[in-house]
C-alpha positions in Angstrom: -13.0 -4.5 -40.0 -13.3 -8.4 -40.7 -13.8 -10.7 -37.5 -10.4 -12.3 -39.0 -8.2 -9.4 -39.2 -9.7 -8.6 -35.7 -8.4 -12.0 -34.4 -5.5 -11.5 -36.1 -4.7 -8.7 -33.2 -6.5 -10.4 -30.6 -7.5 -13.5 -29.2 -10.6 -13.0 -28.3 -13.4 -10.5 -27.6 -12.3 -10.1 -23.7 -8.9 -8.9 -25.4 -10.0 -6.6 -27.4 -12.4 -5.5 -24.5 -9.7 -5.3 -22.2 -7.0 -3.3 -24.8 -9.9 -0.9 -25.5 -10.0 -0.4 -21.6 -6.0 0.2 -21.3 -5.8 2.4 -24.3 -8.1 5.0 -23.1 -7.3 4.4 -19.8 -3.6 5.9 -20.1 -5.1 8.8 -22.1 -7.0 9.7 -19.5 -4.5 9.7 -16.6 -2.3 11.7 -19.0 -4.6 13.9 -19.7 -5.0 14.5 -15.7 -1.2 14.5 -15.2 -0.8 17.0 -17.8 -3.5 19.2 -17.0 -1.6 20.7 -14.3 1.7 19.5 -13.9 2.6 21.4 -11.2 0.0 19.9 -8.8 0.6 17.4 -6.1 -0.5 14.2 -5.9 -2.7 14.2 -3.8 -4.2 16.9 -5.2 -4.4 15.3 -8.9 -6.6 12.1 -7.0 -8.8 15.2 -5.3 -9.1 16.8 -8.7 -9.7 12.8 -10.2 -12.4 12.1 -7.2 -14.5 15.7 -8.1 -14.9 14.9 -11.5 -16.3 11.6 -10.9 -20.0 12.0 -10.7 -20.1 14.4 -13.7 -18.2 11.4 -16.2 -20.6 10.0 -18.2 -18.3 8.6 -21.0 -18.6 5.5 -22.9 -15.6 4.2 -20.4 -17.5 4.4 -17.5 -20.0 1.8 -19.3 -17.5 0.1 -20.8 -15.7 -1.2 -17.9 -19.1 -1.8 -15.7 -20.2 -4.0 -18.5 -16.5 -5.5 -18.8 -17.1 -6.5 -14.5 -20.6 -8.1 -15.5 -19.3 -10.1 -18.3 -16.0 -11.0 -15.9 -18.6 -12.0 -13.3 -20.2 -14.8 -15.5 -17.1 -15.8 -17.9 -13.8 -16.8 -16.8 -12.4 -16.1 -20.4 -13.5 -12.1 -19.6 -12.5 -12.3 -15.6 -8.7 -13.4 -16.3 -8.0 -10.3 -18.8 -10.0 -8.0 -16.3 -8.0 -9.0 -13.3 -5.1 -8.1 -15.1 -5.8 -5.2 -16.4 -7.7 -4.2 -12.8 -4.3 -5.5 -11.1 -2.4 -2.9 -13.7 -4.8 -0.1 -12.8 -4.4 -1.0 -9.2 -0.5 -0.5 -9.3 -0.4 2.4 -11.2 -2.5 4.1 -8.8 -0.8 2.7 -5.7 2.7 3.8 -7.2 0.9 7.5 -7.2 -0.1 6.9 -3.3 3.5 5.8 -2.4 4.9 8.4 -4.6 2.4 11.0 -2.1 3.5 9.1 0.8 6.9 9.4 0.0 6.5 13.3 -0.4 5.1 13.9 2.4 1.4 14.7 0.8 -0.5 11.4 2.1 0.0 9.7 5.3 2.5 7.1 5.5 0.6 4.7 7.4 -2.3 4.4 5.0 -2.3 1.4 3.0 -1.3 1.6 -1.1 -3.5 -1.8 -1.9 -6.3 -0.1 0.5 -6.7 3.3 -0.7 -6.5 1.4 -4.1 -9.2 -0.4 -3.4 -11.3 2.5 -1.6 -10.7 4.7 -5.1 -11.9 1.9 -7.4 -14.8 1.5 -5.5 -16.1 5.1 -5.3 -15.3 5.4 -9.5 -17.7 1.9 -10.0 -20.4 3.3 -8.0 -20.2 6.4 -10.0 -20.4 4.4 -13.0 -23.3 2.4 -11.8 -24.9 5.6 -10.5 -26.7 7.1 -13.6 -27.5 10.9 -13.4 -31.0 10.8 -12.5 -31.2 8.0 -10.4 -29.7 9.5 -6.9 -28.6 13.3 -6.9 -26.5 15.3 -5.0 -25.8 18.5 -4.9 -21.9 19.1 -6.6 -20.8 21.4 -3.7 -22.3 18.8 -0.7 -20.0 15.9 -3.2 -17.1 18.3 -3.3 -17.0 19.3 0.2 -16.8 15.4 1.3 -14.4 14.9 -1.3 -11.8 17.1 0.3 -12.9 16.1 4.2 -12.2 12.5 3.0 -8.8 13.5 1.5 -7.9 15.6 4.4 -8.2 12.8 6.8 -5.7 10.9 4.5 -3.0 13.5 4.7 -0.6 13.4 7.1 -1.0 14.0 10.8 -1.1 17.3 12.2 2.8 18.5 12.1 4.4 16.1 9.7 2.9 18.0 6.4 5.2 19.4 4.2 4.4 23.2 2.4 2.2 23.5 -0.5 0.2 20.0 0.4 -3.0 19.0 0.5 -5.0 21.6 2.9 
């Protein structure tokens, strides 16, 4: 593709960096929602936080070099803090819609847990393989302890939820 027909679509590089990042961004969350679309909520993010670690896609590299770039260039940080801000609704919608059902506890905050998600995902993404392991069973039992304590309390969980 010519650099003109590419900026014929978009505006600049940090666009097309940022499109690249939505476009396989919904495929993936589809591709989580409709893995099992019977599962809770709260379940899908446990299922999300497990795999994690093992992701070692281009994505992963994709948006940690996107958060360098919007570190050092406004040009990059304005597209990033929109599409983070999109990412960061989404998920919260998901977290309400838990709430909402009963599967996540009502008093936790959206924006928070939001934040707390994003977090754990970028320090998988900086965290390459061989640099710091940890055996998958240890990661998966702390997964579900952490998830556990943001479930409901004691009494106010509905059936079939998060146990």
């Amino acid at each position: 593709m010519s650099n003109g027909a590419l900026y014929a679509h978009f505006g600049s590089k940090a666009e097309l960096l940022v499109a690249a990042l939505r476009a396989h961004g919904r495929r993936l969350l589809a591709d989580l929602l409709a893995a099992d679309p019977d599962r809770s909520i709260a379940e899908t993010l446990l299922a999300a936080g497990r795999s994690l670690p093992g992701r070692r896609d281009a994505r992963g590299r994709l948006i940690v070099e996107a958060l360098v770039a919007a570190r050092r260039d406004e040009d990059v940080a304005g597209p990033m803090r929109d599409y983070l801000g999109e990412r960061s609704d989404l998920l919260a919608g998901l977290v309400r819609l838990a709430q909402d059902g009963g599967e996540l506890d009502p008093g936790l905050s959206p924006g928070a847990l939001t934040h707390f998600c994003f977090l754990s995902s970028l320090g998988g993404a900086l965290v390459p393989p061989g640099l710091h392991v940890v055996d998958g069973e240890e990661r998966s039992a702390l997964i579900v302890r952490v998830a556990t304590v943001l479930a409901p309390p004691s009494g106010t969980r509905q059936t079939g939820e998060l146990q």
